[in-house]
N, CA, C and O atoms as a MOPAC input file, in Angstrom:
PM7 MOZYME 1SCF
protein

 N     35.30900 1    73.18800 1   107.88000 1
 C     36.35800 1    72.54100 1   107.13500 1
 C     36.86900 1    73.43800 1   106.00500 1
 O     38.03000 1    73.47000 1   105.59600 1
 N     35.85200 1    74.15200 1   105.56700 1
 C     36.77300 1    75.17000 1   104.22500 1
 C     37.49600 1    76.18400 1   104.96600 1
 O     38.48600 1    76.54100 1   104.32700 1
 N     37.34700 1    76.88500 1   106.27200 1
 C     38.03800 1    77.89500 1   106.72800 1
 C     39.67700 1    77.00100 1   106.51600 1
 O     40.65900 1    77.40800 1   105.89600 1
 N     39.52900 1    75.84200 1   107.18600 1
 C     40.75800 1    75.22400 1   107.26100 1
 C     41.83100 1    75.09900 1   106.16400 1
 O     43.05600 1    75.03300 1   106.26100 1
 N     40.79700 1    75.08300 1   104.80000 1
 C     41.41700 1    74.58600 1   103.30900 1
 C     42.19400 1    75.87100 1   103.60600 1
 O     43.34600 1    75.96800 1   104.02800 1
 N     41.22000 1    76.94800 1   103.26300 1
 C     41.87000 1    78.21000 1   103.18400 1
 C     43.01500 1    79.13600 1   103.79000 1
 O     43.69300 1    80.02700 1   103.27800 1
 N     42.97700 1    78.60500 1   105.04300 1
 C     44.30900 1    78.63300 1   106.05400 1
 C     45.45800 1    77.99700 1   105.62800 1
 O     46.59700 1    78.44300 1   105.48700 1
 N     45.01000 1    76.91000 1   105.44400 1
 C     46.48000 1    75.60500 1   104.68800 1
 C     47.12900 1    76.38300 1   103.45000 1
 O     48.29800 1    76.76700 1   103.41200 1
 N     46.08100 1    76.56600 1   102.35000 1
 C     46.07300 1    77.05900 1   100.87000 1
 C     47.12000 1    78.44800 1   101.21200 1
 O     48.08100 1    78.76700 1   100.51200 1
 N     46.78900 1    78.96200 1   102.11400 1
 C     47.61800 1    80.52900 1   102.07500 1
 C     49.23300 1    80.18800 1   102.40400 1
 O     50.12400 1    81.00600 1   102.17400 1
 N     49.39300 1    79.29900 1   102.78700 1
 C     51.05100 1    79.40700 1   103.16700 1
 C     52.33500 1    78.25400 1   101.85700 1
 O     53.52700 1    78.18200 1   101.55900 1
 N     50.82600 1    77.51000 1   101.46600 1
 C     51.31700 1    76.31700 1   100.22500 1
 C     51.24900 1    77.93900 1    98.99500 1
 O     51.94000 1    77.82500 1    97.98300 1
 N     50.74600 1    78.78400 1    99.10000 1
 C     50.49700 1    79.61200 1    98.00800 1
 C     51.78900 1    80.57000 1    98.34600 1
 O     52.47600 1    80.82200 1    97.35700 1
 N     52.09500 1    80.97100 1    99.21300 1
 C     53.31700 1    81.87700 1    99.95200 1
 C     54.31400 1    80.84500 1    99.14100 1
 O     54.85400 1    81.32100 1    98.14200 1
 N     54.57100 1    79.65200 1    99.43500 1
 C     55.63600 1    79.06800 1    99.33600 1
 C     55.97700 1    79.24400 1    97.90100 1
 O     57.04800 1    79.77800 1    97.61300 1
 N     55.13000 1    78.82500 1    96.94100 1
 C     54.89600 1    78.48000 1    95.61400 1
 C     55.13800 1    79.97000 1    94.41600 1
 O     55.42400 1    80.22200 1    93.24600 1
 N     54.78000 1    80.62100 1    95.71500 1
 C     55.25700 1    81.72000 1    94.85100 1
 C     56.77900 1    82.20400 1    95.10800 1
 O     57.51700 1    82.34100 1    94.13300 1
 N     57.12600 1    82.39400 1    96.06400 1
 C     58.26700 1    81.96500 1    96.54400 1
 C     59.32700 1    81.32700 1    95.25300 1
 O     60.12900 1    81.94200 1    94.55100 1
 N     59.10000 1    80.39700 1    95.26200 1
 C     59.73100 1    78.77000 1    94.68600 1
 C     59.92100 1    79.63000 1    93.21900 1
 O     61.06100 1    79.68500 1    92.75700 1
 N     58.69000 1    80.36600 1    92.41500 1
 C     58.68000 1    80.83600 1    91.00100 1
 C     59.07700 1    81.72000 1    90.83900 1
 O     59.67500 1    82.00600 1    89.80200 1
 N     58.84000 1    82.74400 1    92.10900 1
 C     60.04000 1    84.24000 1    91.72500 1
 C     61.14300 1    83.81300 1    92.19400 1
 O     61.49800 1    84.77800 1    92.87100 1
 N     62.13200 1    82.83800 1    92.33200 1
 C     63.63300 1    82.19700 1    92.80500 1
 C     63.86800 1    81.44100 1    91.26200 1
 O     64.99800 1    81.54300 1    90.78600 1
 N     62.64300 1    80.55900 1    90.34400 1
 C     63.07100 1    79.93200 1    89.23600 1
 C     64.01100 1    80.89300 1    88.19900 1
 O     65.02400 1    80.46900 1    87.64400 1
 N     63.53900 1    82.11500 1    88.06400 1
 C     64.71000 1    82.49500 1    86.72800 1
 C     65.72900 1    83.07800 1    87.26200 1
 O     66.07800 1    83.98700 1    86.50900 1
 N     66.45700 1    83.01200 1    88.28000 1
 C     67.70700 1    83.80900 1    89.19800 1
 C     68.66200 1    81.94500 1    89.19900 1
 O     68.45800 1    80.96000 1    89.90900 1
 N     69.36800 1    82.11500 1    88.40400 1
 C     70.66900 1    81.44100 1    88.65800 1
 C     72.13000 1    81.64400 1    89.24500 1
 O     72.34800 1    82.80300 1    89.60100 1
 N     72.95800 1    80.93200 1    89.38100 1
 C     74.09900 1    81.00900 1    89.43600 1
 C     75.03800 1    82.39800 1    88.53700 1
 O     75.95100 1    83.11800 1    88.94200 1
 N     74.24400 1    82.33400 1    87.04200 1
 C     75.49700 1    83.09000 1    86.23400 1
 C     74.42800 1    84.69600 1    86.39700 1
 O     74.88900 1    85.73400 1    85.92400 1
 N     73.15700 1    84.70600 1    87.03200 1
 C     73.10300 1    86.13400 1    86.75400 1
 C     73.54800 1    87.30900 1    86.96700 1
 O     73.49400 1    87.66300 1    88.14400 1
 N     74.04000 1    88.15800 1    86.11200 1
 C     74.99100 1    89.25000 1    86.48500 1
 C     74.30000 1    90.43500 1    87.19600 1
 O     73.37600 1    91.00500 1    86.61700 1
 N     74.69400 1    90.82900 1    88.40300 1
 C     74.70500 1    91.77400 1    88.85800 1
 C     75.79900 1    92.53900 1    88.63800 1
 O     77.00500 1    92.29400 1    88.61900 1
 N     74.66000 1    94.23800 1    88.35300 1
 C     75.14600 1    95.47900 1    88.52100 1
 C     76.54100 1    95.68600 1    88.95100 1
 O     76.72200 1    95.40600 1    90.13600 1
 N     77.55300 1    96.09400 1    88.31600 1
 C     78.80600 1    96.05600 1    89.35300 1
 C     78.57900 1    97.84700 1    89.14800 1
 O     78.06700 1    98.54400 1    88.27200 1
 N     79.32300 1    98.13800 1    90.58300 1
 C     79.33600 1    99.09700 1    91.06200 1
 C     80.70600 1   100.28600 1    91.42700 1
 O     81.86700 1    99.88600 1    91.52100 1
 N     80.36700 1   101.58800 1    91.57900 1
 C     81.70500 1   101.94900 1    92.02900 1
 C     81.31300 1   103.21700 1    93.30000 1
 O     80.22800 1   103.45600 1    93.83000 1
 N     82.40600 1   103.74300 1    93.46600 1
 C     82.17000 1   104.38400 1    94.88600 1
 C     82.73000 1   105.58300 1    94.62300 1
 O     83.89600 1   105.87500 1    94.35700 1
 N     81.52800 1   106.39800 1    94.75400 1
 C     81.76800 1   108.04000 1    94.70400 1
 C     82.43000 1   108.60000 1    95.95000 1
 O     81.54600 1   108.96300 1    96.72600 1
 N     83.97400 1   108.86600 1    96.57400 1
 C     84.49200 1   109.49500 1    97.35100 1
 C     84.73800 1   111.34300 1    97.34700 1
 O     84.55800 1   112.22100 1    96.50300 1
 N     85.19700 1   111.31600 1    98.65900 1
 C     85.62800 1   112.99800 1    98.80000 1
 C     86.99000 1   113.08100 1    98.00700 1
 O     87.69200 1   112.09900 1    97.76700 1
 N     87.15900 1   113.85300 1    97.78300 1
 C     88.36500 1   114.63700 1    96.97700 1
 C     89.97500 1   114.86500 1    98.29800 1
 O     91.19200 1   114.92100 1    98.11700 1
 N     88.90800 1   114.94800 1    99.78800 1
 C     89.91900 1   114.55600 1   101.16200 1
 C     90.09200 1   112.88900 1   100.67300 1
 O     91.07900 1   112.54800 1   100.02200 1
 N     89.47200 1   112.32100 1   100.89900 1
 C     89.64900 1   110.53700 1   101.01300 1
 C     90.59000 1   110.39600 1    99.86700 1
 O     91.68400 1   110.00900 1   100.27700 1
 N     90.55600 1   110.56900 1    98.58600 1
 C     91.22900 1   110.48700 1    97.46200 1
 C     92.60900 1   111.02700 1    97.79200 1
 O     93.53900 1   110.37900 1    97.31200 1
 N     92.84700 1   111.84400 1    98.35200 1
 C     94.05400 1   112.67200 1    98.68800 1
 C     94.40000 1   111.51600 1    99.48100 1
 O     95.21300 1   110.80000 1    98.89700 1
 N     94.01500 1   111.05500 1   100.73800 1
 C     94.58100 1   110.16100 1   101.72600 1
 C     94.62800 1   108.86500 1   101.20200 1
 O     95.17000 1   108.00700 1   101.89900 1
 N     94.09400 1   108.50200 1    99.94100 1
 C     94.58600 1   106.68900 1    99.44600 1
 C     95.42700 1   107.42500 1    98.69500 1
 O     95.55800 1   106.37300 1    98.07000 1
 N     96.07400 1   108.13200 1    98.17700 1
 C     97.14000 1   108.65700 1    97.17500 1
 C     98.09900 1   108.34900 1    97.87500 1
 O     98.87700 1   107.59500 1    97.29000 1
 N     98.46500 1   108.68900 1    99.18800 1
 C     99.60500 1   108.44200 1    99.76900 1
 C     99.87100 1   107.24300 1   100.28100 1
 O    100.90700 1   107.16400 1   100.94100 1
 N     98.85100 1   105.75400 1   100.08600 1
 C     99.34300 1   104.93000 1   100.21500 1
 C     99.97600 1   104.11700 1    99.49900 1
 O     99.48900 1   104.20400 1    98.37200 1
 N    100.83900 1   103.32600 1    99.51200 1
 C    101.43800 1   102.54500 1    98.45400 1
 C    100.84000 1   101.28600 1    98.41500 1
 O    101.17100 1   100.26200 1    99.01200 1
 N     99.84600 1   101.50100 1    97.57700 1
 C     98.96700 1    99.82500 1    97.59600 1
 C     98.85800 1    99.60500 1    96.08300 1
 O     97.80100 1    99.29700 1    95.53000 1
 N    100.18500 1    99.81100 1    95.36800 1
 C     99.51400 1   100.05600 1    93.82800 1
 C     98.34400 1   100.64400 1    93.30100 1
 O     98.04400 1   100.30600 1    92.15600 1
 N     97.57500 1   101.49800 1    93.92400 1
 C     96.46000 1   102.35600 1    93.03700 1
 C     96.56600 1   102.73300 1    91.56300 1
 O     97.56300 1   103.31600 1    91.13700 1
 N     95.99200 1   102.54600 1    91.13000 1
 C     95.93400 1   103.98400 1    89.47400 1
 C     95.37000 1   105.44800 1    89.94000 1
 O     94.40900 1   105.60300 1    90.69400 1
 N     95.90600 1   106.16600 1    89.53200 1
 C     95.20200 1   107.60400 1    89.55800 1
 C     94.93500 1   107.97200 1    88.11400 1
 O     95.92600 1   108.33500 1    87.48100 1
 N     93.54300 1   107.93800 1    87.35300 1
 C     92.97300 1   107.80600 1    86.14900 1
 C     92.44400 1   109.18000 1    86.17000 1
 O     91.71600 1   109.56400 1    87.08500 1
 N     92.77100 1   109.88400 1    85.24200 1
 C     92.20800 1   110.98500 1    85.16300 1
 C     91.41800 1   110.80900 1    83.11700 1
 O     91.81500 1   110.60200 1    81.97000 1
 N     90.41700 1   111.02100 1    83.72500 1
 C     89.18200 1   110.55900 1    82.18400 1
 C     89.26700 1   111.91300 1    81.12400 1
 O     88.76200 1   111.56300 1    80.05700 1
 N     89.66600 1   113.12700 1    81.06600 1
 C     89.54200 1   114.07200 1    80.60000 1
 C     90.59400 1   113.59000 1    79.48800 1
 O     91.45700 1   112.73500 1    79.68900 1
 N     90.36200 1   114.34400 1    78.15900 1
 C     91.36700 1   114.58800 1    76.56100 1
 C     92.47600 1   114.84700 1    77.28600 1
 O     92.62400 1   115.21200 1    78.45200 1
 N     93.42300 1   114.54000 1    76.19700 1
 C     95.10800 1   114.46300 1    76.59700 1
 C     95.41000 1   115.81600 1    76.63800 1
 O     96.35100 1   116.17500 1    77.34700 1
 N     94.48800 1   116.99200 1    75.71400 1
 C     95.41100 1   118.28100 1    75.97100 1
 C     94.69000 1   118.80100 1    77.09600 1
 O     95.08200 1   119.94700 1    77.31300 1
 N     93.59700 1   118.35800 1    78.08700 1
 C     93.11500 1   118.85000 1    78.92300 1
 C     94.30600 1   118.24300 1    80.26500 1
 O     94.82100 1   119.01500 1    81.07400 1
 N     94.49300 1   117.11200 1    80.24600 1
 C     94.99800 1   116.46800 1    80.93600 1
 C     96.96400 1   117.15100 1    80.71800 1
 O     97.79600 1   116.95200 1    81.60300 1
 N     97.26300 1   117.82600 1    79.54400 1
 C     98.64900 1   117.93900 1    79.36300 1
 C     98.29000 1   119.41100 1    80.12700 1
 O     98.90700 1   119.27500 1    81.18300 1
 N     97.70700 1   120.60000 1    80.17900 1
 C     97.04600 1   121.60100 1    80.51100 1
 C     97.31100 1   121.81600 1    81.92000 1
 O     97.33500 1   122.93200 1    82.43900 1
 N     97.66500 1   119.87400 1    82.99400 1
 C     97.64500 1   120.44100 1    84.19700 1
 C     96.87200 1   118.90800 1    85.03500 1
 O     95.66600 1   118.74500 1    84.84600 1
 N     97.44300 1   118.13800 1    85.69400 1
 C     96.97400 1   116.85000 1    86.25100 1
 C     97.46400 1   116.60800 1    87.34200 1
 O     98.59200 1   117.06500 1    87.52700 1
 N     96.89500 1   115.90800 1    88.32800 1
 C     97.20700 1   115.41100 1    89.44900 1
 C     98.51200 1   114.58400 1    89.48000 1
 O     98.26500 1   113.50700 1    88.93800 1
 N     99.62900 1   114.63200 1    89.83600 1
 C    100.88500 1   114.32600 1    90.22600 1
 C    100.67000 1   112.68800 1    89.71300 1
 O     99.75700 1   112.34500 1    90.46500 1
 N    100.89900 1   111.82600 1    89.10300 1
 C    101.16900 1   110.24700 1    88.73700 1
 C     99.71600 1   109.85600 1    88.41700 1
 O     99.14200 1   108.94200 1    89.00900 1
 N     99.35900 1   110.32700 1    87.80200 1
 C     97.95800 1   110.03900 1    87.23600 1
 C     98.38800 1   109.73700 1    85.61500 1
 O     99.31600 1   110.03000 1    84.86000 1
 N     97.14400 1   108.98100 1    85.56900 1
 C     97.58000 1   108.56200 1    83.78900 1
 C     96.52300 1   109.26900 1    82.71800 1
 O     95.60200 1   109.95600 1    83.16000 1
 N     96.65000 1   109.12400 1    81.68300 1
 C     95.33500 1   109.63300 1    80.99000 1
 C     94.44000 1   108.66800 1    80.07700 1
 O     95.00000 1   108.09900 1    79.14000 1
 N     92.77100 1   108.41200 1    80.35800 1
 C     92.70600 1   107.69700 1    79.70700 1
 C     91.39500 1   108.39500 1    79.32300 1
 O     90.54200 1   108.32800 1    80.20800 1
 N     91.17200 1   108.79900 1    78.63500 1
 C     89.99400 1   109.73300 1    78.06200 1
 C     88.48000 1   108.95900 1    78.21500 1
 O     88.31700 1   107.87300 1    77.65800 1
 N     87.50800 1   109.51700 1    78.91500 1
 C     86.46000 1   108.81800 1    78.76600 1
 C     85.94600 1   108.01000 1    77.22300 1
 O     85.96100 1   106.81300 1    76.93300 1
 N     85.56800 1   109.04500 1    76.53600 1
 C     85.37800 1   108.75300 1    74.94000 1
 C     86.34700 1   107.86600 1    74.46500 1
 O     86.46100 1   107.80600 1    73.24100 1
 N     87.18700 1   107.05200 1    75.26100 1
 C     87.92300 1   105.87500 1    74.61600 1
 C     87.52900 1   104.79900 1    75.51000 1
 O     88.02000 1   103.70600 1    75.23000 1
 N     86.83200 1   104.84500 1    76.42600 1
 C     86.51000 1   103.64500 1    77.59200 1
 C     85.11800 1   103.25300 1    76.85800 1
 O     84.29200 1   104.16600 1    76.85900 1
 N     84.78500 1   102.23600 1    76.33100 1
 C     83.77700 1   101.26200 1    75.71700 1
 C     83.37500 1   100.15000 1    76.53600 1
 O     83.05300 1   100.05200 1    77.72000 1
 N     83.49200 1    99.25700 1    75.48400 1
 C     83.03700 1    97.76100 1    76.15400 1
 C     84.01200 1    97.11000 1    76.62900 1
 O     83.90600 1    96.36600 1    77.60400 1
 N     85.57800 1    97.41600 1    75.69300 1
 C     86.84100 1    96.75200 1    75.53000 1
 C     87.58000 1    97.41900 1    77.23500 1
 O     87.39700 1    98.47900 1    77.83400 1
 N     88.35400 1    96.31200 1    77.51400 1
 C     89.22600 1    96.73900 1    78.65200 1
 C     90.35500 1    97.28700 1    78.16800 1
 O     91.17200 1    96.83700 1    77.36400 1
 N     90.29500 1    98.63200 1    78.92800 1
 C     91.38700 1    99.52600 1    78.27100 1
 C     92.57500 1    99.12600 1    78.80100 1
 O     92.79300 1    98.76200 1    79.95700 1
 N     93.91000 1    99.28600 1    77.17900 1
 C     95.42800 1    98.67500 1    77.41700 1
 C     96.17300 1    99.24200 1    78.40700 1
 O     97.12800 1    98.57200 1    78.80000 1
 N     95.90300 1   100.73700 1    79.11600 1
 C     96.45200 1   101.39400 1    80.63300 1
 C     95.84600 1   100.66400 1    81.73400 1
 O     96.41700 1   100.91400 1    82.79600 1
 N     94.98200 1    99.93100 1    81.82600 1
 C     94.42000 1    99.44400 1    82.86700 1
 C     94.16600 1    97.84100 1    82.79500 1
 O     93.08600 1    97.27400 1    82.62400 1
 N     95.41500 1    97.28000 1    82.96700 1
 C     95.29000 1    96.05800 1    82.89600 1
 C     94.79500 1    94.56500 1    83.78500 1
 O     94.48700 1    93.43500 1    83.40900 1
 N     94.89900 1    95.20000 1    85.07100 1
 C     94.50800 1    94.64500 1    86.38300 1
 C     92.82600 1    94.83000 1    87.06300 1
 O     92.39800 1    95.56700 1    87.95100 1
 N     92.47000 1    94.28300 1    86.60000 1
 C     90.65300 1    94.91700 1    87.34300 1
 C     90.26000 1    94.84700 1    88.92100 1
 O     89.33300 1    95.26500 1    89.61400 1
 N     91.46300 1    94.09500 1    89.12500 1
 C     91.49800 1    94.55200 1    90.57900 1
 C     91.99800 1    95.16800 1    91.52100 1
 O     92.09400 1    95.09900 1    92.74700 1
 N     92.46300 1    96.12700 1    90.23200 1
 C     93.51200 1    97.67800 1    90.73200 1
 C     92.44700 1    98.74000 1    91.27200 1
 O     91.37200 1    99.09800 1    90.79100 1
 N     93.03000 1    99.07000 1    92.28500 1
 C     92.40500 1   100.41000 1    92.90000 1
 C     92.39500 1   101.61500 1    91.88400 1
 O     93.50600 1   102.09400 1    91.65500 1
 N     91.54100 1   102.06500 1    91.37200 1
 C     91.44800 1   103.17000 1    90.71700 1
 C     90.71100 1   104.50400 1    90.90100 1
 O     89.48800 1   104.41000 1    90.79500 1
 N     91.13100 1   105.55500 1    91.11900 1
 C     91.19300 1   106.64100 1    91.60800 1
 C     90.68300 1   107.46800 1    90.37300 1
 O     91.51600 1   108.18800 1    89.82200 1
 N     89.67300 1   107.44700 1    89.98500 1
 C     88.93900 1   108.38200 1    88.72100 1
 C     88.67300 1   109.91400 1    88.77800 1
 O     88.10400 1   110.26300 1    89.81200 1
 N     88.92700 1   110.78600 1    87.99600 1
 C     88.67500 1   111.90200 1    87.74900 1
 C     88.76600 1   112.76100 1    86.38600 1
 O     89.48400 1   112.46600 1    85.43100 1
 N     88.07200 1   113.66400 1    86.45200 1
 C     87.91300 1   114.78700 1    85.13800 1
 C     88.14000 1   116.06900 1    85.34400 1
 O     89.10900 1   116.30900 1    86.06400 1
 N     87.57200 1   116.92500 1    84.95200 1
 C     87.24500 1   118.26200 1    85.34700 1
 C     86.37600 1   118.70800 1    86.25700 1
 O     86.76200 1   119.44900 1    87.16200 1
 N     85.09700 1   118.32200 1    86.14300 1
 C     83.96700 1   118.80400 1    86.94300 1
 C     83.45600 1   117.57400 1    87.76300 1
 O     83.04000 1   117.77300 1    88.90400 1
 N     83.46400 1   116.51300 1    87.32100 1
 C     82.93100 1   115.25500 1    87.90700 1
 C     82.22600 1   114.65800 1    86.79800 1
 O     82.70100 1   113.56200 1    86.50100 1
 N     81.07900 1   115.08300 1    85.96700 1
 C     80.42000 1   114.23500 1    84.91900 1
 C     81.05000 1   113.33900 1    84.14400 1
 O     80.46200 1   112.31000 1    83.81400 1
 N     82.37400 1   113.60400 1    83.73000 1
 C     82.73300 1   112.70900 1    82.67000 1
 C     83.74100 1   111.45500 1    83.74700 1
 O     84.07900 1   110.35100 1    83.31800 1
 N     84.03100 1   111.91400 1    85.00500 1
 C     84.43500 1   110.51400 1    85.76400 1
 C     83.14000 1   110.12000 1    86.04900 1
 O     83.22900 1   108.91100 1    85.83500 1
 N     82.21800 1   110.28300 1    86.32200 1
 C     80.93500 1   109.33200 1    87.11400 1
 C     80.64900 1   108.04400 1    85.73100 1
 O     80.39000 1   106.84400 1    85.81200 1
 N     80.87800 1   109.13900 1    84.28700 1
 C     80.32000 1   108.03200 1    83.33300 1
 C     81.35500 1   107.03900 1    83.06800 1
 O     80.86200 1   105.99400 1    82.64300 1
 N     82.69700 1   107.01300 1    83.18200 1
 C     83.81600 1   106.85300 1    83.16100 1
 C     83.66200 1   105.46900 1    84.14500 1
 O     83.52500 1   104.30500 1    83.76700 1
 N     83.73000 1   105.97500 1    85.48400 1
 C     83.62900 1   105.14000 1    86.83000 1
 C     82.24900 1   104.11400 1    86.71200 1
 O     82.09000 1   103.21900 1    87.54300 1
 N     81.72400 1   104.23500 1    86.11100 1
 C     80.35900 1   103.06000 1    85.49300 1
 C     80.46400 1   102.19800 1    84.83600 1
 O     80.14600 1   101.05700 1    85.17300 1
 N     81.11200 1   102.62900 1    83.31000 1
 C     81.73000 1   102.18500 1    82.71000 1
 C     83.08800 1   101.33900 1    83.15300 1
 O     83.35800 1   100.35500 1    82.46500 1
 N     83.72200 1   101.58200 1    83.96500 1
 C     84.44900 1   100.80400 1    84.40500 1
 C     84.03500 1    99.42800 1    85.12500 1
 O     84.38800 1    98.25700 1    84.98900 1
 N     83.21700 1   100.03600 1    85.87000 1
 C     82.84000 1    99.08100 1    86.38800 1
 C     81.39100 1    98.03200 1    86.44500 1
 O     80.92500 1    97.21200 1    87.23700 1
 N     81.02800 1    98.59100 1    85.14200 1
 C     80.14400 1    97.72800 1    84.32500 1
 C     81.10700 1    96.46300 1    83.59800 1
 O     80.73500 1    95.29500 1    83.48700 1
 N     82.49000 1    97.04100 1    83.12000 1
 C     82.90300 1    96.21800 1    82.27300 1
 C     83.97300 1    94.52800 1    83.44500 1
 O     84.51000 1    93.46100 1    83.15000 1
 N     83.72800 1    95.28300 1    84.64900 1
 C     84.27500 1    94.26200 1    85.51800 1
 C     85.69100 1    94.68700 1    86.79400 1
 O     86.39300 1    93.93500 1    87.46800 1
 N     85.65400 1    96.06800 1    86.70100 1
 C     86.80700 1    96.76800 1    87.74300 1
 C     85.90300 1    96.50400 1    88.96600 1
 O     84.70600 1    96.79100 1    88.96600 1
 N     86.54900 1    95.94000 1    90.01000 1
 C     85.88400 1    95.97100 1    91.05400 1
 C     86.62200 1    97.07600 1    92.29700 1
 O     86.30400 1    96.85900 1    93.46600 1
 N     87.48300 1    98.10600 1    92.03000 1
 C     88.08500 1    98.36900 1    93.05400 1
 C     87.98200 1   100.31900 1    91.91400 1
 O     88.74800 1   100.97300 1    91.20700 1
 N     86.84400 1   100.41100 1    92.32000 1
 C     86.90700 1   101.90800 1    91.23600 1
 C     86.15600 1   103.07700 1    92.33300 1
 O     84.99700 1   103.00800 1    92.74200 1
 N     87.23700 1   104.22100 1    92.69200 1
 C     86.59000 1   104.71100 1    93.23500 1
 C     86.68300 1   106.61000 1    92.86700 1
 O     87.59900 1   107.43100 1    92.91200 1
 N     85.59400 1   106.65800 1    92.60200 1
 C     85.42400 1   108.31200 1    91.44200 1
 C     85.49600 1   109.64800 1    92.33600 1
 O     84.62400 1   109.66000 1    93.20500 1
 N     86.48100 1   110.97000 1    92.31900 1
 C     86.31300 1   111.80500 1    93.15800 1
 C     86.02100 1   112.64500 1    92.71100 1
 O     86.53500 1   113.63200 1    93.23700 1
 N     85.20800 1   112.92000 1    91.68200 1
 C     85.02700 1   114.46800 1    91.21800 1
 C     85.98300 1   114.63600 1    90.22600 1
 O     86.52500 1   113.76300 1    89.54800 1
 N     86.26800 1   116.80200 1    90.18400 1
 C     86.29700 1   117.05000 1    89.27000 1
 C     87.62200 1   117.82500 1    89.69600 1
 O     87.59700 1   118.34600 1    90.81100 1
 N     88.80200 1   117.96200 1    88.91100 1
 C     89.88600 1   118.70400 1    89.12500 1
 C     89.68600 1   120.33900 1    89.45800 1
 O     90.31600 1   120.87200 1    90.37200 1
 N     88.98900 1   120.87700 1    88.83800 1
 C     88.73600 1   122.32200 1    88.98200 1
 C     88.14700 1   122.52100 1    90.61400 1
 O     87.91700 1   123.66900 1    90.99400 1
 N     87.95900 1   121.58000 1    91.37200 1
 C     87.65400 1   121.88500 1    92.87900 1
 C     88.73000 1   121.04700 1    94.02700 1
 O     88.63300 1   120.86500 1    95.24100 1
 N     89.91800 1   120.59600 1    92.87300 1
 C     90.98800 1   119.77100 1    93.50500 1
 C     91.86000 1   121.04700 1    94.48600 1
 O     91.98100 1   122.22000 1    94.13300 1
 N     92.34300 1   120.50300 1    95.64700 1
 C     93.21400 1   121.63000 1    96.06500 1
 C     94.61300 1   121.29600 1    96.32100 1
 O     95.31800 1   121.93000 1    97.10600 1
 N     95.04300 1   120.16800 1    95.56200 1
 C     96.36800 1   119.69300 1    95.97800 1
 C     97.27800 1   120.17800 1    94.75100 1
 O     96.98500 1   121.19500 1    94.12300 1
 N     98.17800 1   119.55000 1    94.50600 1
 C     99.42100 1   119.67800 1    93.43100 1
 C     98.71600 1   119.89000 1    91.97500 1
 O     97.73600 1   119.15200 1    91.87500 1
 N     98.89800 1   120.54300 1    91.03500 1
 C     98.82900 1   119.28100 1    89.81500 1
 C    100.11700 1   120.10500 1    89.41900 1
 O    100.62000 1   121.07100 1    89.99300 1
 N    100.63000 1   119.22500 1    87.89600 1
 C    101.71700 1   119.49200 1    87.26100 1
 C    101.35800 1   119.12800 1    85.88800 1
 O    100.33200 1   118.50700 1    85.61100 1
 N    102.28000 1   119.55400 1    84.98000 1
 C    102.27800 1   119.69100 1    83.34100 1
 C    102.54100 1   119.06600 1    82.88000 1
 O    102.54200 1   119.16100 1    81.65300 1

């Protein structure tokens, strides 16, 4: 008869634990929002669609006046915080992130989408871009 308790006990104990690691997970807990590191090809090929995208380039304005990807805007990493930035008003705009090398879009593209962009997708760094830019 105790083998039996002990058989029963193991699946009432499965359950129960179960039941207590599910108690502190609600409805409002926030998950991680995320963004999507693409090729610098893929980025080139959503550029040419007309789906309203942003093309965000995160680098300083005289880096960005120096030489930028064709309709890109500038919004400097070191100004992206907690606050939703006034160039980016839609969070469910496709956004097309970049810098120079890649580091300052990856922190950029986090930041974005920590703060609630759900459509953010980061390509690197201009200095390995091979398309247009202009002044």
């Amino acid at each position: 008869m105790k083998s039996f308790k002990k058989i029963m006990s193991l699946p009432v104990l499965l359950l129960m634990a179960l039941g207590f690691a599910a108690c502190g997970k609600n409805e409002s807990t926030k998950v991680a929002n995320t963004y999507e590191q693409i090729t610098q090809e893929r980025a080139a090929e959503m550029m040419k669609v007309d789906d309203g995208h942003l093309i965000v380039d995160v680098r300083r304005y005289d880096e960005y006046e120096a030489g930028h990807i064709p309709g890109a805007i500038c919004v400097p990493n070191e100004s992206i915080a907690t606050e939703q930035p006034a160039e980016l008003p839609d969070k469910d705009q496709i956004l097309l992130v970049y810098c120079r090398s890649g580091r300052r879009s990856k922190e950029a593209a986090k930041k974005l989408a920590d703060m609630g962009y759900t459509k953010v997708y980061e390509f690197g760094g201009v200095i390995t871009w091979s398309g247009e830019l202009v002044k």
